[in-house]
GULO-660820 format. One record per residue: x, y, z of N, C-alpha, C in turn; residue in three letters; residue number from 1. Coordinates in pm, 1 decimal. Layout:
GULO-660820
n_X = X | n_Y = Y | n_Z = Z | ca_X = X | ca_Y = Y | ca_Z = Z | c_X = X | c_Y = Y | c_Z = Z | res = ALA | n = NUM
...
//
This chain:
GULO-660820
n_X = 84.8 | n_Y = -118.2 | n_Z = 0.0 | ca_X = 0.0 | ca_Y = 0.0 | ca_Z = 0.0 | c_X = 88.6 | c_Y = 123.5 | c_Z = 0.0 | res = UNK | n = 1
n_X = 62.8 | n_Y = 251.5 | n_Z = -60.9 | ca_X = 103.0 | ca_Y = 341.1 | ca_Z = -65.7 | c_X = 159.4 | c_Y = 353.6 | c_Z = -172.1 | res = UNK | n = 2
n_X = 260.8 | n_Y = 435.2 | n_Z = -160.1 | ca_X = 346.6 | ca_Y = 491.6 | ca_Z = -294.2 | c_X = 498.4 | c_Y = 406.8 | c_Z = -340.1 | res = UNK | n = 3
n_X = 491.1 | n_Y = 286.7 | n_Z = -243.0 | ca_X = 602.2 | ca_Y = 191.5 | ca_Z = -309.5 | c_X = 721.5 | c_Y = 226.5 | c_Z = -222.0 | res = UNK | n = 4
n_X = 750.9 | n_Y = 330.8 | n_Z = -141.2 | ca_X = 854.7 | ca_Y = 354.1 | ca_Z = -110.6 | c_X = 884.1 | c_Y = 266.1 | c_Z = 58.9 | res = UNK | n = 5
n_X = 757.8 | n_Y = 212.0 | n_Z = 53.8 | ca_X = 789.6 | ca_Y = 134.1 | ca_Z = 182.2 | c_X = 714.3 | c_Y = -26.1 | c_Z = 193.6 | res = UNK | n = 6
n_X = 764.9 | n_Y = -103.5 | n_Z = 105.6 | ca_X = 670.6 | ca_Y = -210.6 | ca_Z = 59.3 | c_X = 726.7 | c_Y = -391.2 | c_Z = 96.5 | res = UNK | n = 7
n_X = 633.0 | n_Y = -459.4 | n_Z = 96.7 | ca_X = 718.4 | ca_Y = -573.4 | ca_Z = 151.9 | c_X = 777.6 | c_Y = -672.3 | c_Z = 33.4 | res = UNK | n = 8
n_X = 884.4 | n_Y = -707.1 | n_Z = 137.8 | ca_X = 1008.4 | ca_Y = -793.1 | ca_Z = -46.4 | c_X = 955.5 | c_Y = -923.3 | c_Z = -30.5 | res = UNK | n = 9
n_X = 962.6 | n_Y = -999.7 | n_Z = 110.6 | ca_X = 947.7 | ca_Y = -1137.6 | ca_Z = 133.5 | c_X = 805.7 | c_Y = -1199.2 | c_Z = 90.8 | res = UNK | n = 10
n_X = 799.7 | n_Y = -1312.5 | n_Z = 70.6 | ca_X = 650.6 | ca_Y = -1357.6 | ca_Z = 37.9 | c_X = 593.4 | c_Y = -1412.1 | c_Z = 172.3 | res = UNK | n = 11
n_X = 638.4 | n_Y = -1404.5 | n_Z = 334.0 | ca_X = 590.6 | ca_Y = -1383.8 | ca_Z = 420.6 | c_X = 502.3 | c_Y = -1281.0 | c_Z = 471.6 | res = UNK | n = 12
n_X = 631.7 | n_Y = -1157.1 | n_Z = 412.1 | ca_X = 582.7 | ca_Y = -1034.4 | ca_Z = 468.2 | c_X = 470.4 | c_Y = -993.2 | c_Z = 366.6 | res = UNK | n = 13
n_X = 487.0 | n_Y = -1058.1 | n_Z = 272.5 | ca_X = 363.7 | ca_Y = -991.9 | ca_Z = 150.7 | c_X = 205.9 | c_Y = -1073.5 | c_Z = 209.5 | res = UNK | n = 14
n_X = 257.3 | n_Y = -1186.0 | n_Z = 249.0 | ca_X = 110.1 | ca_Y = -1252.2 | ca_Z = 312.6 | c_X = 101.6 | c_Y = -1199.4 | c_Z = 444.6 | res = UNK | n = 15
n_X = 190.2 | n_Y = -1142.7 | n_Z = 466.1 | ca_X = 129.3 | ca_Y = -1087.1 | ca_Z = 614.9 | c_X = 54.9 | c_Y = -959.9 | c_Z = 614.3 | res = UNK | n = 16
n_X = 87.9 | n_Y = -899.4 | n_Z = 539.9 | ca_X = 32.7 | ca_Y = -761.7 | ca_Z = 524.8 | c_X = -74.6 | c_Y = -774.9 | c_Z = 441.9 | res = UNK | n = 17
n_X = -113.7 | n_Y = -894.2 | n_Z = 332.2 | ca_X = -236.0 | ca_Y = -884.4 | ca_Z = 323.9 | c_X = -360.0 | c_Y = -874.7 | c_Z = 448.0 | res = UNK | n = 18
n_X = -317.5 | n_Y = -1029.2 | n_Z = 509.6 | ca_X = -397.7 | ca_Y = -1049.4 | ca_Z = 660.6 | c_X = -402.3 | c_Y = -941.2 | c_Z = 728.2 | res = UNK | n = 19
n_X = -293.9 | n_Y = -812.0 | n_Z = 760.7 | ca_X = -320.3 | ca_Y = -700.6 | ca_Z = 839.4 | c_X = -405.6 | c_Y = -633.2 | c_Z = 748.9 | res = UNK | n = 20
n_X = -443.1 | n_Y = -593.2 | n_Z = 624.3 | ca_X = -500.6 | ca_Y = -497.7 | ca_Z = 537.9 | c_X = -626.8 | c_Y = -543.9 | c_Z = 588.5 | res = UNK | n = 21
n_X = -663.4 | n_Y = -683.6 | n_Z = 577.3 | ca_X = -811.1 | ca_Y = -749.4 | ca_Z = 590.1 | c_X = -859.0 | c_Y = -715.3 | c_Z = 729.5 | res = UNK | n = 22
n_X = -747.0 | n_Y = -778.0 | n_Z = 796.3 | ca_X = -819.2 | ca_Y = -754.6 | ca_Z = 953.7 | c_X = -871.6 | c_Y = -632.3 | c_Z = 999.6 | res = UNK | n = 23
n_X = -752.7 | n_Y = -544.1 | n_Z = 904.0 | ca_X = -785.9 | ca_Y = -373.6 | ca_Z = 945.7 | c_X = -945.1 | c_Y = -324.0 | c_Z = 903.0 | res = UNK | n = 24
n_X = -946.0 | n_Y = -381.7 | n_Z = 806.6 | ca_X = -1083.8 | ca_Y = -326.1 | ca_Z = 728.8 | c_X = -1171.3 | c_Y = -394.5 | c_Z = 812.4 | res = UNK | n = 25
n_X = -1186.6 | n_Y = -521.5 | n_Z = 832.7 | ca_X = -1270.3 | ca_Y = -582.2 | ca_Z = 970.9 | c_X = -1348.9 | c_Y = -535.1 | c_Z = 1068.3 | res = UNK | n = 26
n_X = -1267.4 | n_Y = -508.7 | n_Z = 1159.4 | ca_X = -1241.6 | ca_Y = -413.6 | ca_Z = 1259.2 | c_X = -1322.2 | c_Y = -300.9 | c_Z = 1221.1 | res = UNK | n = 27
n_X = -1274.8 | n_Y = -193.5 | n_Z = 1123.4 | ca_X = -1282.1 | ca_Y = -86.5 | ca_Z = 1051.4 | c_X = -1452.3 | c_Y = -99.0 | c_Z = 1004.8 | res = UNK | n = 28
n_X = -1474.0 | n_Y = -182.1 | n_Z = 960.5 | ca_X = -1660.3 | ca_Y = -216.3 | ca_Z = 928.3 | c_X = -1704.9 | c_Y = -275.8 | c_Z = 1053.3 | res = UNK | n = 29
n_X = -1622.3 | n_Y = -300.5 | n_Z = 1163.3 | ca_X = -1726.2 | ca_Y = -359.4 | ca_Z = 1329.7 | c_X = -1761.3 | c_Y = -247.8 | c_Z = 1399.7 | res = UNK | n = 30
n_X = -1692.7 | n_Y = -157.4 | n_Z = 1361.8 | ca_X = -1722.2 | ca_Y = 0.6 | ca_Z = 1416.1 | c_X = -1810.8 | c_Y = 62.8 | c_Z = 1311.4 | res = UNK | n = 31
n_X = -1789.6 | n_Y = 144.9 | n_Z = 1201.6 | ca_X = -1900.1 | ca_Y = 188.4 | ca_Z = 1152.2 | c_X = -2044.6 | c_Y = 90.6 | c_Z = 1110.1 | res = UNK | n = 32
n_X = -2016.8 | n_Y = 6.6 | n_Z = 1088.4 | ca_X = -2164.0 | ca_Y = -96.3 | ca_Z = 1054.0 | c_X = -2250.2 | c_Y = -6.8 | c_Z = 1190.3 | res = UNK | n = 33
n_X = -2263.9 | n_Y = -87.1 | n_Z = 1300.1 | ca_X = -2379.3 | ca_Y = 17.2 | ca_Z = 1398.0 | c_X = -2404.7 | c_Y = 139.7 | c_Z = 1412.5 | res = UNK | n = 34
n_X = -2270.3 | n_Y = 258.0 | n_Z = 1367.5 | ca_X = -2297.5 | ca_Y = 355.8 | ca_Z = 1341.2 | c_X = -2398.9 | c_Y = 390.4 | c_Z = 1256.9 | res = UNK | n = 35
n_X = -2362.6 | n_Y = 343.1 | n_Z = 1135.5 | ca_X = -2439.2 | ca_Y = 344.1 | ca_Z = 992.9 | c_X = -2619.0 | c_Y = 290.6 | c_Z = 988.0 | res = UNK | n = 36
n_X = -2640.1 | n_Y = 200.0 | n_Z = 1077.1 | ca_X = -2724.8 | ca_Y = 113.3 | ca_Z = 1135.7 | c_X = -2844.9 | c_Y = 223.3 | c_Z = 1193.8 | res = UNK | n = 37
n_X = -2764.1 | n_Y = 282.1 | n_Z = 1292.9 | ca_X = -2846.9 | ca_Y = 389.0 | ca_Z = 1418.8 | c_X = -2887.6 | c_Y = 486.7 | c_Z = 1320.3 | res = UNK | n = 38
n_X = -2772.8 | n_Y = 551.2 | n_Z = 1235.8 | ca_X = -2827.1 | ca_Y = 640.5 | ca_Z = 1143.7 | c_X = -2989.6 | c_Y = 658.5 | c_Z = 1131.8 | res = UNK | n = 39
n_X = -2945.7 | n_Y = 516.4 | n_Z = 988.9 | ca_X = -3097.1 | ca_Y = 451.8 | ca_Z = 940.7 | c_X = -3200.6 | c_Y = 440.2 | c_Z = 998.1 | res = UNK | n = 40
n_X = -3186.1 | n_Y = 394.8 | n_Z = 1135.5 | ca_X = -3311.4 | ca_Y = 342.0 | ca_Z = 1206.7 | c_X = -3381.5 | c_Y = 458.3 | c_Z = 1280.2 | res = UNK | n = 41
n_X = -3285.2 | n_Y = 527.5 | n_Z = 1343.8 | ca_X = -3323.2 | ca_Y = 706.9 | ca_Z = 1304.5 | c_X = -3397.1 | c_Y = 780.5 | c_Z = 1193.4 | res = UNK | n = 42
n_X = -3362.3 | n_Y = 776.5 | n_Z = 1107.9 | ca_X = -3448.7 | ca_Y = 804.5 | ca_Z = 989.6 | c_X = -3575.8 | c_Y = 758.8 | c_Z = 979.7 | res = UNK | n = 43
n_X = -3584.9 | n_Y = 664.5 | n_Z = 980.2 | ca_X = -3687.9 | ca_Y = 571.9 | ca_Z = 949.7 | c_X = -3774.2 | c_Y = 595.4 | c_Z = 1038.3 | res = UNK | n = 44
n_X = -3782.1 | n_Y = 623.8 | n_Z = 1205.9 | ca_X = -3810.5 | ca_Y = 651.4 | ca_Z = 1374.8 | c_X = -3883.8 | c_Y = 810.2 | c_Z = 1270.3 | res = UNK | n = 45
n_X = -3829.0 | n_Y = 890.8 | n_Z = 1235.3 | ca_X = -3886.0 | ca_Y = 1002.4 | ca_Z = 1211.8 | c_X = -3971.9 | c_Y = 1029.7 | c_Z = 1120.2 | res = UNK | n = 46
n_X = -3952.2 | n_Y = 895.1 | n_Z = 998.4 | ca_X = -4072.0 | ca_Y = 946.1 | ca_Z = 908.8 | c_X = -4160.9 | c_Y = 869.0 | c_Z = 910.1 | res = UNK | n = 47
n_X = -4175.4 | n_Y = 809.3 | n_Z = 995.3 | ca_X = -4216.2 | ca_Y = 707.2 | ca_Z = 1013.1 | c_X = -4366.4 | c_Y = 779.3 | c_Z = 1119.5 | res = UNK | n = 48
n_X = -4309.1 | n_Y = 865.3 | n_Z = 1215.7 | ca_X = -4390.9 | ca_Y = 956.7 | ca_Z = 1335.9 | c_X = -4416.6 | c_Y = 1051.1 | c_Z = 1237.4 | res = UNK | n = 49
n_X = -4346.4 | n_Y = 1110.2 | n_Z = 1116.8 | ca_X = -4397.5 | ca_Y = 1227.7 | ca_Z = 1074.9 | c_X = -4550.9 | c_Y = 1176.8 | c_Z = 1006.1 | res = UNK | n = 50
n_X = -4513.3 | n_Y = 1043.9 | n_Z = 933.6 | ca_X = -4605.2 | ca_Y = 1022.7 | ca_Z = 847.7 | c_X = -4770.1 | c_Y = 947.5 | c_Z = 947.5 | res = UNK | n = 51
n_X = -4736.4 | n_Y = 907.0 | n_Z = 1058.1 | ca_X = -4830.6 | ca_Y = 857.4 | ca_Z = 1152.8 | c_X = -4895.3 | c_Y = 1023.2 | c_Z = 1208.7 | res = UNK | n = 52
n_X = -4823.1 | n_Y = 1124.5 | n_Z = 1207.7 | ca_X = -4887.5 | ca_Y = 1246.2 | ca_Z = 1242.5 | c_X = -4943.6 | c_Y = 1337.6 | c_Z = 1157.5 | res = UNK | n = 53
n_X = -4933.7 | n_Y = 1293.5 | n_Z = 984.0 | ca_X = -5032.4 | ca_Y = 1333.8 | ca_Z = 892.9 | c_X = -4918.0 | c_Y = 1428.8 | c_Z = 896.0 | res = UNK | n = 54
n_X = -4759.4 | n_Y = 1469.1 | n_Z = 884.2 | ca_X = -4763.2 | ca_Y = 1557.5 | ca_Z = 871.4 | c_X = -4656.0 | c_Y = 1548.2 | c_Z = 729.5 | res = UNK | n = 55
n_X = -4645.5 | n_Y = 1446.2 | n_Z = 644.2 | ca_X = -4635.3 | ca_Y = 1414.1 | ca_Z = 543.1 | c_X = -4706.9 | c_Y = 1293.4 | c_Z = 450.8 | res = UNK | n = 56
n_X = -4743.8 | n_Y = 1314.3 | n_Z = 313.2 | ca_X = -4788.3 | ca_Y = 1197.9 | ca_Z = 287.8 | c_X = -4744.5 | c_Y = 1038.1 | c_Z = 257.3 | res = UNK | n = 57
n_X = -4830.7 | n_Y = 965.3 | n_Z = 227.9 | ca_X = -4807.2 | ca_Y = 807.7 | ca_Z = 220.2 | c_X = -4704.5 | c_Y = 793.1 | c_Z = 117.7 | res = UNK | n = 58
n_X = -4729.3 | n_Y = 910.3 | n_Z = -1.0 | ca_X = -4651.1 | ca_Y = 806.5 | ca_Z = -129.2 | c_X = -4491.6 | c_Y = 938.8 | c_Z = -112.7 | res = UNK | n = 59
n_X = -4478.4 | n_Y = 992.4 | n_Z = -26.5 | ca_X = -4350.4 | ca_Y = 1064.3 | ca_Z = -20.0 | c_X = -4276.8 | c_Y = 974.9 | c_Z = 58.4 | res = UNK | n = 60
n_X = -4138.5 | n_Y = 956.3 | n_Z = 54.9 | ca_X = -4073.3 | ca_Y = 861.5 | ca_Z = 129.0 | c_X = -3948.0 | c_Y = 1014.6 | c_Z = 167.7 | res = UNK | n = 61
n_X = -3924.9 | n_Y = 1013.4 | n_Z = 260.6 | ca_X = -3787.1 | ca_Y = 1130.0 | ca_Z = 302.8 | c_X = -3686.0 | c_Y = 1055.0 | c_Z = 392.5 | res = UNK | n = 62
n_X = -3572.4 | n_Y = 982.6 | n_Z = 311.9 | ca_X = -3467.2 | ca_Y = 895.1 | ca_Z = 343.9 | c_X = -3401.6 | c_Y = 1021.6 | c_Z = 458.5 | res = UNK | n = 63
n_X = -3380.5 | n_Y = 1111.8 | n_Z = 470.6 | ca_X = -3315.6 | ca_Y = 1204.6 | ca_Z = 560.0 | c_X = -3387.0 | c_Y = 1236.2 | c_Z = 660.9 | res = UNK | n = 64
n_X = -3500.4 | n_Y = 1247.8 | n_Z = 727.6 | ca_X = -3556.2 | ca_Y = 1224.9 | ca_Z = 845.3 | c_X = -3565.9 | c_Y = 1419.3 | c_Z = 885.1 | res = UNK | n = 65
n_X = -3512.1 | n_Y = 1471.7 | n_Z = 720.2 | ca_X = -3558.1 | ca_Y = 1631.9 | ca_Z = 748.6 | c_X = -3645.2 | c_Y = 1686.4 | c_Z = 652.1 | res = UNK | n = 66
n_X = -3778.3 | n_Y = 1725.6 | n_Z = 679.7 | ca_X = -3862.1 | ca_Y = 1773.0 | ca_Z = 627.6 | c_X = -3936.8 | c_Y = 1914.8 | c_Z = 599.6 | res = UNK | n = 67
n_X = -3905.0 | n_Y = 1974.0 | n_Z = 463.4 | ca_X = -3995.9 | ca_Y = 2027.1 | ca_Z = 459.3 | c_X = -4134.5 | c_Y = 2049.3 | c_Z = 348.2 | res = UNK | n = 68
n_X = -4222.1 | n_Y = 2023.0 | n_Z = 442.4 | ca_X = -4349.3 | ca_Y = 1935.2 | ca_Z = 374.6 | c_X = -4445.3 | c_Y = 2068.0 | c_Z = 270.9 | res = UNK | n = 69
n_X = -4440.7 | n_Y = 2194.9 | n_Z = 322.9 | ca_X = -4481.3 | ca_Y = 2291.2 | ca_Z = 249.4 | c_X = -4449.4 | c_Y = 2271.2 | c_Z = 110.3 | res = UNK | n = 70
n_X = -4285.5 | n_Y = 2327.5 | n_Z = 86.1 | ca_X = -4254.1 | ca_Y = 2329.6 | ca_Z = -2.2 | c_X = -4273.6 | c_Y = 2196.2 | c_Z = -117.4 | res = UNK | n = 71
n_X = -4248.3 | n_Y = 2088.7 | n_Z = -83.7 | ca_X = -4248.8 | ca_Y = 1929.3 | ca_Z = -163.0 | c_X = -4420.1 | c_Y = 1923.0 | c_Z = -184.2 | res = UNK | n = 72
n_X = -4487.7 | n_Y = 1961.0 | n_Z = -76.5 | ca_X = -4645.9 | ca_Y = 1935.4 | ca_Z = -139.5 | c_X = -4652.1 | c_Y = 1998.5 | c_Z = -226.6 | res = UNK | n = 73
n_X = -4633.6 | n_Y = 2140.5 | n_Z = -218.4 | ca_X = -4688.9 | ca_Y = 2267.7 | ca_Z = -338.5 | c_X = -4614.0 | c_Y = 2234.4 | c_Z = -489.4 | res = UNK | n = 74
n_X = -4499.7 | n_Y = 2150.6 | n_Z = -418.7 | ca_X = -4442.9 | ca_Y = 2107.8 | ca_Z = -569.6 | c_X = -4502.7 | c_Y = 1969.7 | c_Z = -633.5 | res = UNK | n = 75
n_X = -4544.5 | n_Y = 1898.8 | n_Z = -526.9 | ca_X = -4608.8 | ca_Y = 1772.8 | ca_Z = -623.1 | c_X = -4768.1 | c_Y = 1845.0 | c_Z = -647.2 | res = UNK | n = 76
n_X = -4844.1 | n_Y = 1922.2 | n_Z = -593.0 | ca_X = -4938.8 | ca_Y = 1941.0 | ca_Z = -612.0 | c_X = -5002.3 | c_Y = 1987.6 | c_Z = -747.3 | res = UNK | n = 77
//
């Protein structure tokens, strides 16, 4: 990885540093995955109450959980 100027010669060290690249990324997706997760389920928690409170309609879906319903009605209207 990188720009070559620091790279492995041996075919140990070349299989080893694959296994560290993998593990890293691992790791690296065991942490954001639930982040990414809460996001969503957040989102979903809000339009979910917006749309149970009539205060958007059925066939609008708002993946961002920020609304403004004035403007998007007057435009589908």
């Amino acid at each position: 990885m990188g720009d070559g100027d620091f790279a492995p010669k041996t075919d140990l060290g070349k299989i080893f540093t694959m296994v560290y690249i993998f593990t890293g990324l691992g790791i690296l997706l065991g942490f954001v995955n639930p982040i990414g997760e809460y996001i969503i389920d957040r989102r979903f928690e809000v339009v979910e109450k917006d749309k149970n409170e009539g205060k958007i309609s059925e066939n609008i879906f708002n993946f961002f959980g920020v609304w403004e319903s004035s403007k998007i009605i007057n435009r589908i209207s």
